[in-house]
LUMTITOR-887839 format. One record per residue (C-alpha): x, y, z; residue in three letters; residue number from 1. Coordinates in Angstrom, 2 decimals. Example, Ala and Ser with C-alpha at 12.3 -4.5 7.8 and 13.67 -1.06 7.14 Angstrom:
<nodes>
12.30/-4.50/7.80/ALA/1
13.67/-1.06/7.14/SER/2
</nodes>
This chain:
<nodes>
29.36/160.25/29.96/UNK/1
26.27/159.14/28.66/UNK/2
25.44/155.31/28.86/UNK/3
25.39/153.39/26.16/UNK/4
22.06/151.57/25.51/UNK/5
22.84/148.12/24.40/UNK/6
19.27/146.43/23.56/UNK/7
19.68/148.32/19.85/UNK/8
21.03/145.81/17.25/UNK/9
23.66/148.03/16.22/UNK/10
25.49/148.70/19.61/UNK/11
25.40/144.83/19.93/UNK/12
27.06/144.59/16.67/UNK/13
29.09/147.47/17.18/UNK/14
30.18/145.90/20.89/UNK/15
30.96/142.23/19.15/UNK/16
33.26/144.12/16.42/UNK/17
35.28/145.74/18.89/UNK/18
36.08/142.50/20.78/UNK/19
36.94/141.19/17.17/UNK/20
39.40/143.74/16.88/UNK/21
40.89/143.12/20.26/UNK/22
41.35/139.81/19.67/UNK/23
43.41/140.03/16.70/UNK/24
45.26/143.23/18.04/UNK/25
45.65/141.15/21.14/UNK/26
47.50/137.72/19.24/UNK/27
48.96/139.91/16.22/UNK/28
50.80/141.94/18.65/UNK/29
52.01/139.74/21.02/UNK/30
53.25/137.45/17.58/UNK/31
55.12/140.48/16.86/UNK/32
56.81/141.19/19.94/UNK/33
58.74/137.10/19.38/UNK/34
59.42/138.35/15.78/UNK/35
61.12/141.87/17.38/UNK/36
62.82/139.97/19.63/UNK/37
64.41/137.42/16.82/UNK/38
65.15/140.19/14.53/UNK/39
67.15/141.47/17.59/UNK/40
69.05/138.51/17.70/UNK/41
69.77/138.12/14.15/UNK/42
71.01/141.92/14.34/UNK/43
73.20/141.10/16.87/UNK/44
74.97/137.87/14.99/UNK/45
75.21/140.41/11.97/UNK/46
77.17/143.09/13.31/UNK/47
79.23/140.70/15.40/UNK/48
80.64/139.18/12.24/UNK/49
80.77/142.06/9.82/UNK/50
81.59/144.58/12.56/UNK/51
79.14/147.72/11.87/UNK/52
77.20/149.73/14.07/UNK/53
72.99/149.69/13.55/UNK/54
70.51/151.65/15.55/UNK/55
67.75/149.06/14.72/UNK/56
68.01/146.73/17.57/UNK/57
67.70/149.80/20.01/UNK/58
64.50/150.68/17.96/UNK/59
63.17/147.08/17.62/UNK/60
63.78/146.54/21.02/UNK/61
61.44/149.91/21.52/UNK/62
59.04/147.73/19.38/UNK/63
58.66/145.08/21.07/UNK/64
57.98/147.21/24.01/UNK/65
54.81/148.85/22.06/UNK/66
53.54/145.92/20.94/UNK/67
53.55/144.64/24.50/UNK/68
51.71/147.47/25.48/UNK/69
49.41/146.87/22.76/UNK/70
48.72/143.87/23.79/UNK/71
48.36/144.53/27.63/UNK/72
45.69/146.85/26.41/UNK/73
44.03/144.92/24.33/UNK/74
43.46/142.48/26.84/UNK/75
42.12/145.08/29.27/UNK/76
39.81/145.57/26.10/UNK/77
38.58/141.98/26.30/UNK/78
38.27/141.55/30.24/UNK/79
36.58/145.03/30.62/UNK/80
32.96/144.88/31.56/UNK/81
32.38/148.76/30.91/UNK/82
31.36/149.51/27.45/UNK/83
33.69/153.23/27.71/UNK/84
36.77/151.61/29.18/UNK/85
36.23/148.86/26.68/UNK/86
36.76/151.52/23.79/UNK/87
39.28/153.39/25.87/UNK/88
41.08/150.41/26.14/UNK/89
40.97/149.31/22.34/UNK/90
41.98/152.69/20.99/UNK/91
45.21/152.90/22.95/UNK/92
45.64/149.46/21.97/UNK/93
44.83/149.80/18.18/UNK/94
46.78/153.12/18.32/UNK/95
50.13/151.21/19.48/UNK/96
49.68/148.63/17.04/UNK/97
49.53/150.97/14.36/UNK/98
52.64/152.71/15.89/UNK/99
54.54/149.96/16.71/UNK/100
53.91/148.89/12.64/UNK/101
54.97/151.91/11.08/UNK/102
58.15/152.08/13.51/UNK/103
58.93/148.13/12.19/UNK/104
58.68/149.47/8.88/UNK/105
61.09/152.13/9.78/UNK/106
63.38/149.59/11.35/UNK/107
63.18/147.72/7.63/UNK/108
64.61/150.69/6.00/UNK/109
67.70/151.62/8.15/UNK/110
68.51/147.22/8.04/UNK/111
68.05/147.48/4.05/UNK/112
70.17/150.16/4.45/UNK/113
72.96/149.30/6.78/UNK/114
73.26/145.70/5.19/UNK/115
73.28/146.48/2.02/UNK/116
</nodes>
């Protein structure tokens, strides 16, 4: 690969905004692996008392585990000192954010639906 010349303004700027994103992928994520993980819980009291069967704890469990991931990898974002494992690093990480959000969402239908 080619190296990237960092004395230009822009790749300095362009280096400082993907830390940014890292860092916010990095504490949003790991903020939504606690709320997966009460969610769970909450399930769990809920179909203990009005005895149903829900696949969303399986999936938010599944979940959490992406936004762990997302979060591993974002740090590997921050820590790296090469500029292409640095972006390596912060797609995969931005990727299972994005993935781990849209399968939450999912999770909100089938809850809305089995509770109500």
């Amino acid at each position: 690969m080619a190296r990237t010349n960092l004395k230009t303004p822009e790749k300095r700027v362009d280096l400082k905004l993907e830390g940014d994103v890292s860092i916010h992928i990095l504490s949003v994520s790991a903020s939504m692996v606690g709320v997966c993980l009460t969610v769970i819980g909450i399930i769990r009291i809920v179909v203990a008392i009005r005895k149903l069967q829900t696949l969303a704890d399986q999936l938010l469990s599944l979940d959490a585990l992406l936004f762990l991931t997302s979060c591993i990898f974002a740090y590997f974002s921050l820590r790296s000192r090469n500029i292409n494992r640095l972006i390596l690093a912060e797609r995969i990480a931005d990727g299972l954010f994005i993935g781990g959000l849209v399968l939450m969402g999912l999770v909100c239908v089938i809850i809305a639906y089995d509770l109500i």
